[in-house]
C-alpha positions, 0 to 999 in steps of 0.5 A, a space after each residue: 688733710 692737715 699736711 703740705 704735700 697731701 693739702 687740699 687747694 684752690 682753683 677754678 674749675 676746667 670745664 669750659 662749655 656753655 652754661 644751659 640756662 635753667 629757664 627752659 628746664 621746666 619746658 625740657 621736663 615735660 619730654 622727660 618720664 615723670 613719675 611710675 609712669 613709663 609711656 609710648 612715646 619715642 623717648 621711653 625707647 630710648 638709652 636715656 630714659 632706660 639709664 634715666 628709670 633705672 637710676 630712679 628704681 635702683 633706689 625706689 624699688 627692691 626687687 629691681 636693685 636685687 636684679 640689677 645687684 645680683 651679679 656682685 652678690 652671687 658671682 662667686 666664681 668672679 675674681 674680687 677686684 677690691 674696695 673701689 676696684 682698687 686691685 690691691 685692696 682684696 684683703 686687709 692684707 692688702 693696705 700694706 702691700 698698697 701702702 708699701 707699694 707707694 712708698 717704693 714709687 714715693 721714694 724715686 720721686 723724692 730721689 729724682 727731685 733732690 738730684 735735679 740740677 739741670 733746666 730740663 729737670 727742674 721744668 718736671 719739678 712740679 709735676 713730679 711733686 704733684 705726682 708725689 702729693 697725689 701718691 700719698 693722697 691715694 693712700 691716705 684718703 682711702 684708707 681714711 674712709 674705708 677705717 672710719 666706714 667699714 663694718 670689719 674691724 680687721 679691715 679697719 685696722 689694716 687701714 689705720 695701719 695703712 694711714 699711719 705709715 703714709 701719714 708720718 712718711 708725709 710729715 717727714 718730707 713735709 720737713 724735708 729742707 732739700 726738697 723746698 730747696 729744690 722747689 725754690 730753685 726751679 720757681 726761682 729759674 726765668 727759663 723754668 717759669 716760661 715754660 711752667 703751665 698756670 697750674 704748675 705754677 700755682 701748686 708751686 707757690 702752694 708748695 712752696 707756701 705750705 713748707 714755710 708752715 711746716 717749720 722748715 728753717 728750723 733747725 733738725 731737733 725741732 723739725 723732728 718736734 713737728 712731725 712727732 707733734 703732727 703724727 700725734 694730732 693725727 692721732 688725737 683727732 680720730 680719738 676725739 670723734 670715734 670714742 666720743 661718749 656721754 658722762 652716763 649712758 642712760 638716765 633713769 626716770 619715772 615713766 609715770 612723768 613721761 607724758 607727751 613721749 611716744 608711747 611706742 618709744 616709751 614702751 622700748 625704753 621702760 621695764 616692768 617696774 615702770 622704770 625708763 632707762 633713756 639713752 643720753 645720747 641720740 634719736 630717743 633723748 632728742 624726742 623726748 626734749 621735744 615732746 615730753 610736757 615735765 619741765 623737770 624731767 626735759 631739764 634733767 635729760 638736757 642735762 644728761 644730754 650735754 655733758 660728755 665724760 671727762 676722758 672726752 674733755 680731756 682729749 679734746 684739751 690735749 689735741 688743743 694743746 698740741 696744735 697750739 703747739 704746733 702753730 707756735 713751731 712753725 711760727 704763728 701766734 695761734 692754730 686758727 693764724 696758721 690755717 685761715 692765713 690761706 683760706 678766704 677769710 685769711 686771719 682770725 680777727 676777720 673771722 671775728 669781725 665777721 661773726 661779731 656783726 652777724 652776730 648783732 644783726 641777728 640778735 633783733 630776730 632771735 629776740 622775736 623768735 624767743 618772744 613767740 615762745 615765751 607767749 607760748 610758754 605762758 599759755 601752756 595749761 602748766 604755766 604756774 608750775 613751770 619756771 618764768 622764764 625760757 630755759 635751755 630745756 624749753 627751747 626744743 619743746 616749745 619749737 616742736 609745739 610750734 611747728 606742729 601748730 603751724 603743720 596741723 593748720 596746713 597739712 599733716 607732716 609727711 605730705 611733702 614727702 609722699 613726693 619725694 622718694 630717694 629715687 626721684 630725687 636722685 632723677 631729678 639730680 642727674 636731671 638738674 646737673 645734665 642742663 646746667 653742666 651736659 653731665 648725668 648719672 648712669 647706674 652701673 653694676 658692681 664687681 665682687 669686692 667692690 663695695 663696703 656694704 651691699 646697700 651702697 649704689 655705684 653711680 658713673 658720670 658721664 659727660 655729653 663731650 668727654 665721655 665717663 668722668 668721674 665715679 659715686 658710690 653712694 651709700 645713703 640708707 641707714 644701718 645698725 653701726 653706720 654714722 648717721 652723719 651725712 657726708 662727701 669723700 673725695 677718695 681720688 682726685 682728677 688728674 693726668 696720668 703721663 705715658 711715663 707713668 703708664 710704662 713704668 705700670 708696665 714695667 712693674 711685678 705689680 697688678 700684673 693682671 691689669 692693663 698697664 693703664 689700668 695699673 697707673 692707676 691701681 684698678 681703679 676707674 679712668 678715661 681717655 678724653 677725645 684729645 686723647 689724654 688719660 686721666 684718673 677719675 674723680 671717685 667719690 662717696 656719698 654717705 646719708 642716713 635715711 631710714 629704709 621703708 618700713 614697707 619693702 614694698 614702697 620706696 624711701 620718702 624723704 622730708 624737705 630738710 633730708 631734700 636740702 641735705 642730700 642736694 648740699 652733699 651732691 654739692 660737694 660731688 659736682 665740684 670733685 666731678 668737674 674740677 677736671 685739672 692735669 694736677 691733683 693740688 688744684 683739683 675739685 675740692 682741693 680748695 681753701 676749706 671756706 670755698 669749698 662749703 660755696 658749691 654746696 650751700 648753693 645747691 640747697 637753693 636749687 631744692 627749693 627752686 620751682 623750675 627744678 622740682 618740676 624736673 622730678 617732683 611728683 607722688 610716688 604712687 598718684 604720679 601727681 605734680 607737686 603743688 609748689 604752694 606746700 614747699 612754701 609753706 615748709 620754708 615759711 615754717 624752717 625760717 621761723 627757727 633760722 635765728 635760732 639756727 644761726 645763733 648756734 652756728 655762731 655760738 660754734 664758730 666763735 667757740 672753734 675759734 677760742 680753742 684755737 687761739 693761744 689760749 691753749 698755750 696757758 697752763 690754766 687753759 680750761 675748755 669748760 670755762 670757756 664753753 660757758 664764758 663763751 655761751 654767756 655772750 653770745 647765746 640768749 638762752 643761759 646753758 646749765 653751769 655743769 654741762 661739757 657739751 664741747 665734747 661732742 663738737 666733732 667739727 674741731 
């Protein structure tokens, strides 16, 4: 969230044990079940390996997840304990209850700290604005998550109602100038900051950093100008992604000059005139760019592909507008000074200085790269009827030839995945995290309500010292309506529940029905360490979209790149999972944007690490290892299209930083103009004059 006290920040995770090495995992494995294969030894009679065979076949084998998942669907006598077992989320009714709620506690914290005036109360300061952060933080991720996921539009919209209220609640105490007073006074108290821990004195200068951000010496009118500007970005910016759309939904063409399609593709999408209607926009267009031969017919669906319709281009410049008006408000020159001045790379001109020279040194490899395919190109049986040189419409065909060239002097294209069903991978996962971290995956049961689709999984962590520590859901198959992109959700951070929260619990109307502990937290899931302090546990969500069998009766296989996505999600998790921290501001992902991304590329080099896929690789039906000279030759495959990869993610930073520069402040500010300007310098392949596929950069 783009806010002050609802922020995401930085810290060092808590977890303090000895790091196993992973040399001796290979040697671990080989006591571990492999495969289908259950054995006698003393081992397969154990705890451990039954949560470890479960969690392989929750996801690998159908009838097992409808055994294990049948309770929560049939129990219709069971009281339905709400979304994530949070007791107020039983209806769409509910988000107003929760979100009134909160509010009520929200206020009191906010009366308590505008009256503090002794040492004692200012000594709480922190914690109570932590606290005060956190409250809004539990509304509004989740009613985030739960409006852009859930199937229902009824429950969707209760949680954007939800969102609202506590969104611009928030931004009237992010301008509040009594409460950065107060903070001010309390870090400014030697007696105050003897007492403070490192972590409370790191979210006071957090707090106290990100109050100058939100125009809080500026006088009444203009910080009311802030929080009407911010509100409406809150707004904008779910418009731009969740009503994105194409110039044309389809492009219609002769299938006569299809050649090279999937015939079975081909057929869905053509009538009985021989007419294709091809969507612009998702699995078919990108196919077809891929293998149609036509050179003619791949320019015009490039075309169609790229263009967005002009309400999309002009939401996409009014939300660029409004930050850079925000920004100039709060007293910067542009958007992206004031949200990289407090991410690792600090300011814009790093970020171009940065980009500028990867920028160089990846020019010789694209150059390469761009030389293999023209060779290609003038090889091709149509050489003299197709232009002379590589155009933007060129770029995916001839990579596809390529690929499929080097894969038929190989193996065919779904060797790999015969050894990578989801459920191996997700064993191999809990595996890889139980000897680097003394942390594991055990599959639990779901209460009625619990979930926002029958097919999402519930995963608990448990730690080999502290017990449960966190909680997944993860919901990785995909489905009619579902947004196909992979993604983490941190839905509640870690962090200490005091026993005055827990008397309060006690002493309210509310979730009666619940412990007071487990009150303080809504219903939702915590622990008690063995030192005998309560926390809230990280709950996360984990979403993908592979493709369910074909076959119930086999199990989801995975290519190597669905391998690497999933592994760099888990990424995301396992930082949420063990930034254990007393307050929620310098919890897991509570980071500079920037950092965050570290833990997750790190874990798409553990896909491809020997050692680790020894933990789990095997043949789903053979139970045979995997030859690890096969995944080689996929990252010698992969790598022949990195410069082209990396060109591109240049291309997008570079454009992300234009657009929020002050060049949105000028009248004349076009996105277009400086899509293609920007397109013209640093890609290599010339993208068509009339194309706007800006409005698709959902990453803004």
């Amino acid at each position: 969230m783009d806010s002050t006290l609802a922020q995401p920040y930085c810290h060092s995770p808590v977890d303090k044990r000895p790091r196993r090495s992973l040399a001796t995992a290979a040697a671990a494995s080989a006591s571990l079940p492999q495969g289908n294969a259950t054995g006698t030894t003393e081992y397969a009679h154990s705890p451990a390996y039954h949560k470890d065979h479960a969690l392989r076949n929750i996801f690998d084998s159908q009838p097992f997840w409808r055994e294990f998942s049948h309770h929560a669907r049939t129990d219709s006598l069971r009281r339905r304990q709400g979304l994530f077992q949070n007791h107020y989320l039983t209806s769409p009714a509910g988000f107003r209850e929760f979100a009134r709620v909160t509010l009520e506690k929200c206020r009191k914290i906010v009366a308590k700290v505008l009256g503090a005036s002794t040492t004692e109360e200012y000594i709480s300061m922190a914690r109570d604005l932590d606290r005060l952060s956190d409250l809004l933080c539990r509304v509004i991720d989740l009613s985030d998550f739960v409006r852009s996921t859930h199937p229902n539009p009824t429950i969707q919209g209760a949680a954007t109602e939800a969102y609202a209220l506590m969104f611009e609640y928030m931004n009237v105490l992010n301008t509040t100038t009594g409460l950065n007073e107060q903070l001010q006074k309390a870090a400014a108290d030697p007696k105050v900051m003897a007492i403070w821990s490192a972590e409370e004195k790191t979210v006071a200068q957090i707090l106290i950093k990100d109050f100058s951000k939100s125009a809080i010496d500026l006088p009444r009118d203009k910080r009311q100008r802030f929080v009407d500007l911010s509100n409406t970005i809150s707004h904008l910016g779910p418009k731009f992604v969740d009503e994105m759309e194409p110039a044309a939904d389809f492009i219609t063409l002769d299938s006569s000059r299809m050649k090279g399609f999937d015939p079975v593709m081909l057929k869905r999408v053509t009538n009985h005139r021989g007419k294709v209607h091809l969507p612009t926009v998702g699995f078919l267009s990108m196919s077809a760019l891929r293998t149609v031969e036509d050179e003619n017919i791949r320019k015009d669906i490039y075309i169609a592909s790229r263009t967005a319709s002009k309400n999309q281009v002009h939401t996409l410049e009014m939300l660029l507008r409004y930050r850079a008006e925000l920004a100039n408000l709060s007293g910067y020159s542009s958007f992206a000074q004031m949200t990289l001045i407090d991410k690792m790379a600090k300011s814009p001109e790093a970020v171009d200085n940065f980009l500028q020279a990867l920028s160089a040194d990846n020019g010789g490899l694209m150059r390469q790269e761009m030389d293999e395919i023209m060779k290609m190109k003038r090889a091709a049986p149509a050489a003299g009827k197709s232009s002379p040189e590589i155009n933007a419409w060129d770029k995916d065909y001839y990579r596809h030839r390529l690929a499929t060239q080097a894969r038929s002097t190989s193996r065919k294209p779904d060797f790999l995945s015969a050894y990578f069903s989801l459920g191996t991978v997700m064993q191999g996962l809990s595996r890889l995290f139980s000897r680097l971290y003394g942390v594991h995956f055990v599959p639990h049961e779901t209460t009625p309500g619990e979930t926002w689709n029958p097919d999402v999984r519930r995963l608990d962590v448990i730690d080999e010292n502290e017990g449960h520590i966190a909680v997944v859901y993860c919901d990785l198959f995909s489905r009619p309506g579902k947004n196909p992109n992979p993604a983490h959700f941190t839905l509640r951070c870690s962090r200490l529940i005091s026993p005055s929260e827990i008397e309060e619990a006690s002493a309210s109307s509310a979730l009666s029905d619940l412990t007071p502990l487990q009150a303080a937290n809504d219903g939702m899931a915590t622990s008690i360490s063995p030192s005998g302090a309560v926390y809230q546990l990280p709950t996360i969500a984990l979403i993908c979209d592979f493709a369910p069998p074909s076959n119930p009766a086999q199990p989801t296989l995975l290519s190597f790149r669905e391998v690497q996505t999933l592994f760099h999600e888990m990424g995301h998790a396992i930082h949420s999972i063990l930034g254990r921290t007393q307050l929620q501001n310098v919890s897991g992902t509570r980071c500079a944007t920037d950092f965050a991304e570290l833990p997750s590329v790190l874990m798409e080099h553990f896909a491809a690490d020997p050692a680790v896929l020894r933990l789990f690789a095997r043949h789903w039906e053979s139970d045979a290892p995997l030859p690890y000279p096969m995944v080689a030759d996929s990252l010698a495959r992969d790598r022949k299209g990195r410069p082209a990869e990396t060109e591109s993610q240049i291309f997008l930073a570079m454009l992300d930083q234009a657009y929020h520069s002050a060049l949105p402040r000028h009248p004349l500010f076009d996105t277009t103009r400086v899509f293609h300007q920007l397109h013209a310098r640093f890609a290599t392949v010339p993208e068509p004059p009339d194309t706007s596929w800006h409005g698709f950069f959902g990453h803004l």
